[in-house]
N, C-alpha and C positions, 0 to 999 in steps of 0.2 A: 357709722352710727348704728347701735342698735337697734333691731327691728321687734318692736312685742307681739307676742304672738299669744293665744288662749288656747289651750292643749285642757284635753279630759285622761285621765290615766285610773285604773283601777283602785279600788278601795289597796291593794298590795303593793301597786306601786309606789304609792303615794305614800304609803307606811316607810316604804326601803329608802326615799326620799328624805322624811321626817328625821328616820332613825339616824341615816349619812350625816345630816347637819347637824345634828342635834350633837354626835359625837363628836364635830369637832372637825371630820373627813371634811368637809366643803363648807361653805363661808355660805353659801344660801344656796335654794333648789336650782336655781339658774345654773350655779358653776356645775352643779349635779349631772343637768343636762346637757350642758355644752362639752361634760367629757364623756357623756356616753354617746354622744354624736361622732366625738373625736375618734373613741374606740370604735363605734360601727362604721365609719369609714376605713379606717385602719381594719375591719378584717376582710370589708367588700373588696377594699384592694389585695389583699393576700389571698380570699378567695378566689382574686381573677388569675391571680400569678398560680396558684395552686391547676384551677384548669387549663391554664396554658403549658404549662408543664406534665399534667395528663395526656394533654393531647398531642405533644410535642413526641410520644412516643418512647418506646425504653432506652434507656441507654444505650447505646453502643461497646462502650465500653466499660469494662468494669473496675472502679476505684475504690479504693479503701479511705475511710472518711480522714484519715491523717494525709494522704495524698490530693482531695480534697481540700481542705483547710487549708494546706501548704501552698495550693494553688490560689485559692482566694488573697492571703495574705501576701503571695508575687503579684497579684492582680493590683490589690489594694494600695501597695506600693508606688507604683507606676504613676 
């Protein structure tokens, strides 16, 4: 069940909001914010896998991104 909540957003936010629904993009502010929640998880997770792969150090070895991809697609496979 949904939870209500009372959020305060900028006089600009609240504009890009108006402007979204109004066009037609989202069915009312709610869907607005439940994909922008959707997208800002979606990049907190890409940002964790981004520093985990910083820190994971350089490669070892060096691939060409068609050897690459070829290997993803064997993987995918499986």
């Amino acid at each position: 069940m949904p939870t209500k909540l009372s959020i305060s957003v900028t006089d600009v936010h609240a504009k890009m909001i108006e402007d979204a629904v109004a066009s037609g993009q989202y069915a009312s502010a709610s869907e607005f914010v439940r994909e922008a929640l959707r997208n800002w998880r979606g990049n907190e997770a890409l940002g964790r896998l981004w520093d985990e792969g910083v820190a994971s150090g350089r490669a070892t070895t060096q691939k060409s991104v068609a050897e690459i991809k070829a290997e993803a697609r064997r993987r995918a496979k499986r």
